[in-house]
Backbone as CSV, one residue per row, in Angstrom:
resi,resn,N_x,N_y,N_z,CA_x,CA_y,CA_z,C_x,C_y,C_z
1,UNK,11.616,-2.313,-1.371,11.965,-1.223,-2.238,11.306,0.039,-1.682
2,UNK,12.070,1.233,-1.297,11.625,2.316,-1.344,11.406,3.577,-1.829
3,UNK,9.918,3.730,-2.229,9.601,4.651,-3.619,9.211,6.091,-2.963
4,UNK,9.527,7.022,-3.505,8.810,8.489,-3.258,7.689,8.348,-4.056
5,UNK,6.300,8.578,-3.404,5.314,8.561,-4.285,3.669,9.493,-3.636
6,UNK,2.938,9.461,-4.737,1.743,10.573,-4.434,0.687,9.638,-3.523
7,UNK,0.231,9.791,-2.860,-1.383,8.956,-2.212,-2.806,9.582,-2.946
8,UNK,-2.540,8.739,-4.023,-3.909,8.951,-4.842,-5.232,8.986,-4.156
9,UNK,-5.283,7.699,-3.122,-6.602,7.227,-3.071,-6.018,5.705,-1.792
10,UNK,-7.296,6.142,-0.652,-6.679,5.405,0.122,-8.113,5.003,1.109
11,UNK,-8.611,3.181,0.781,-9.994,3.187,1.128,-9.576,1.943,2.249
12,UNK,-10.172,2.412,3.632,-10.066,1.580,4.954,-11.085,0.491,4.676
13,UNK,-10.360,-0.600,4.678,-11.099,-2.217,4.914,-11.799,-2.809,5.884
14,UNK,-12.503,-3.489,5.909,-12.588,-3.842,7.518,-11.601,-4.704,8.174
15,UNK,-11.561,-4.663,9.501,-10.587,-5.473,10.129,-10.853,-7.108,9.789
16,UNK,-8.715,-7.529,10.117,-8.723,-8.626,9.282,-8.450,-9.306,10.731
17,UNK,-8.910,-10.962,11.143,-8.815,-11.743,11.980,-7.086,-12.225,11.912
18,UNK,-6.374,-12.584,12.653,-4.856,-12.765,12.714,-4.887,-13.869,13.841
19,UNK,-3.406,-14.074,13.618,-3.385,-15.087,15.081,-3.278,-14.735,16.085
20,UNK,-3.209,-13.016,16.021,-3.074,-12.366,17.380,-4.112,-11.623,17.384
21,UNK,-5.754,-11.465,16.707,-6.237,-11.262,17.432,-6.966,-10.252,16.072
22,UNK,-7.422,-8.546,16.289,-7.717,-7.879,14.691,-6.489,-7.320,14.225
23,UNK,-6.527,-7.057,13.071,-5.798,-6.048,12.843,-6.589,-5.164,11.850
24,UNK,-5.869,-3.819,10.928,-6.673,-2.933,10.515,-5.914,-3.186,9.142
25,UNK,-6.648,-2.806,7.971,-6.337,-3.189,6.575,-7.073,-1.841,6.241
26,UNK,-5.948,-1.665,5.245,-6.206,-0.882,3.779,-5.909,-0.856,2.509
27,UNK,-6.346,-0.607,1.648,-5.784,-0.235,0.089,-5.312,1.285,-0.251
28,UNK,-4.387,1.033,-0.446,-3.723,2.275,-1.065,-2.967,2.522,-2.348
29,UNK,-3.200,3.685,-3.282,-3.034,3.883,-4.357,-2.018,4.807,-4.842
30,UNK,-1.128,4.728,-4.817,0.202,5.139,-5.164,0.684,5.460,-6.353
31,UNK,0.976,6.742,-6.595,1.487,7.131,-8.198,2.717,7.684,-8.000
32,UNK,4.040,7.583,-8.751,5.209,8.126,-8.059,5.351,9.079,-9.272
33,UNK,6.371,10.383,-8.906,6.128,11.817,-9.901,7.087,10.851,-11.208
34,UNK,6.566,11.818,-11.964,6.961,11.495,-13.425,5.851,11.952,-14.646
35,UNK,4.729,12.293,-14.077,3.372,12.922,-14.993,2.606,11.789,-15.529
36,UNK,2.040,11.787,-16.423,0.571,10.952,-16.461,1.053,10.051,-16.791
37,UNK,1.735,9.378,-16.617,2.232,7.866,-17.383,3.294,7.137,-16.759
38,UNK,3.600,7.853,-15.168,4.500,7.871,-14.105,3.867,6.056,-13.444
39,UNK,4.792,5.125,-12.699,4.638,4.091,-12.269,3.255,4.126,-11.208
40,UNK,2.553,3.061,-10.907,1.854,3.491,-9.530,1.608,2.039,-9.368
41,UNK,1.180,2.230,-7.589,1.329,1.098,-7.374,-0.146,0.888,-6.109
42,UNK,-0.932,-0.721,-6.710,-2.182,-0.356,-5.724,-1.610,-1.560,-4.801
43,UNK,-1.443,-1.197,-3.528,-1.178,-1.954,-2.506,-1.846,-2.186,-1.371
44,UNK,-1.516,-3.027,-0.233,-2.364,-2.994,0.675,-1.339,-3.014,1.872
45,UNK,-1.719,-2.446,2.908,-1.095,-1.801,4.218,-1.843,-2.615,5.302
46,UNK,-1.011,-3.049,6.215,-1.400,-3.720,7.614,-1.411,-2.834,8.935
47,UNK,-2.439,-3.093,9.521,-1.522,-2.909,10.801,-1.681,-1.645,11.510
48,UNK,-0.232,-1.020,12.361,-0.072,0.368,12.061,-0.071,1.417,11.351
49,UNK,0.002,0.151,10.098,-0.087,2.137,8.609,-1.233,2.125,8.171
50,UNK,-2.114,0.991,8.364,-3.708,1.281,8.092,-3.694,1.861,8.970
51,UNK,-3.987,1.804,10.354,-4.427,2.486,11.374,-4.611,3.540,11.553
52,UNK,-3.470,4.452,10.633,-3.362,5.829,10.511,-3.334,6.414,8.709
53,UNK,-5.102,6.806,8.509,-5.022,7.044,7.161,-4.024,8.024,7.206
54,UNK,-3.996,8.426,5.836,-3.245,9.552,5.449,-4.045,10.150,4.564
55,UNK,-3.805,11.784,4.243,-5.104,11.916,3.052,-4.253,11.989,1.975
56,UNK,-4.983,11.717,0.500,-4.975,11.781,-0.616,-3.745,12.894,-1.415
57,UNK,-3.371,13.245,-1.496,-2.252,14.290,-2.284,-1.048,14.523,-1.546
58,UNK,-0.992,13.629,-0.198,0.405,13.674,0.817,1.408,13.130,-0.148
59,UNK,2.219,13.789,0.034,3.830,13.023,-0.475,3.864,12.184,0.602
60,UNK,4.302,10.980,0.473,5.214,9.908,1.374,6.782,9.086,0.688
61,UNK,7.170,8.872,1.485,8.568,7.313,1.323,7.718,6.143,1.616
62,UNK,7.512,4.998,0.725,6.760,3.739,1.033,7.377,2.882,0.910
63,UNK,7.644,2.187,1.625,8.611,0.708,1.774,7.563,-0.398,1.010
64,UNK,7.644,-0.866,-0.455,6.883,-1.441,-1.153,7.385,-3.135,-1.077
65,UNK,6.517,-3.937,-1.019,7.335,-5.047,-1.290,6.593,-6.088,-2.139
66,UNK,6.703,-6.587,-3.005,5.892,-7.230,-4.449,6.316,-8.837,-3.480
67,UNK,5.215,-9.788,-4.176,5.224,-10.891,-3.930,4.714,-11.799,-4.983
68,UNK,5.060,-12.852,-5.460,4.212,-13.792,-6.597,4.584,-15.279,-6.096
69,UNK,2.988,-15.572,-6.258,2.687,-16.650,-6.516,1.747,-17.648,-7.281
70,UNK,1.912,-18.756,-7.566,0.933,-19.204,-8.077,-0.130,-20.241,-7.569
71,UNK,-0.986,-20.005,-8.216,-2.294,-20.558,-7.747,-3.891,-21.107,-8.653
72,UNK,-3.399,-22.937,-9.132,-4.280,-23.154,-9.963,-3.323,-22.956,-11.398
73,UNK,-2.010,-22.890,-11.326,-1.168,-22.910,-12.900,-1.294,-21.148,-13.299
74,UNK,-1.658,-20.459,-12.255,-2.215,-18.937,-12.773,-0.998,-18.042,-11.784
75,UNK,-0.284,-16.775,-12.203,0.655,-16.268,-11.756,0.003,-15.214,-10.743
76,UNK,-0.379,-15.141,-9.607,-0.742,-13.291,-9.040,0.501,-12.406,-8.116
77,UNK,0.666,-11.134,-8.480,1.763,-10.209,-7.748,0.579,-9.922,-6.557
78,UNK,1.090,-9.999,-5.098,0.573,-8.870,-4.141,1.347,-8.271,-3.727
79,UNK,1.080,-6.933,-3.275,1.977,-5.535,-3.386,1.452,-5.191,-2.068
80,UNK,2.520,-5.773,-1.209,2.487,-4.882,0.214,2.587,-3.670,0.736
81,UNK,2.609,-3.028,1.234,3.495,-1.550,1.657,3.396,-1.810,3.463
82,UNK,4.689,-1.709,3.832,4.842,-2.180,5.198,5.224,-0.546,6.116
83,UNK,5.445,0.285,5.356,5.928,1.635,5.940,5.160,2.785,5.498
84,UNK,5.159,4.165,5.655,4.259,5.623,5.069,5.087,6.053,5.883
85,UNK,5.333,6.985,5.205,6.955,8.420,6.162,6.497,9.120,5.511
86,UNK,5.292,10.469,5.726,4.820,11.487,4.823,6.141,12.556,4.834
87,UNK,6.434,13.367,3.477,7.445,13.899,3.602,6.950,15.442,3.783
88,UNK,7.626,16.005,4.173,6.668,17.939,4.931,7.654,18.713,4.163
């Protein structure tokens, strides 16, 4: 799914071990316009789009992608973001 949305808040992880070797991780915090009660979304970024923060109040296009599973009879969503296209 791709959302127009604000970059609230965006904190670099440390690198994650892979089968190929590191890669770079982040969390990122996503609010899309609509005013204080607008959707947002806290996700985490691999890769190339960690690699390159972005700062805080950039507009971007984020290619979001939700996932669920369960674990232990208990439901959890993880919320990818595989893309950042800041818009100028």
């Amino acid at each position: 799914m791709q959302v127009i949305a604000k970059i609230e808040k965006w904190v670099q992880q440390p690198d994650v071990q892979t089968q190929n070797g590191m890669t770079s991780k982040a969390q990122v915090v996503l609010r899309c316009p609509g005013g204080r009660n607008a959707e947002g979304f806290v996700g985490t970024a691999f890769g190339a789009v960690a690699g390159q923060p972005l700062a805080e109040g950039t507009i971007v296009v984020a290619d979001v992608k939700f996932f669920t599973h369960e674990y232990e009879g208990k439901m959890f969503q993880d919320v990818s973001i595989f893309d950042l296209m800041p818009l100028k």
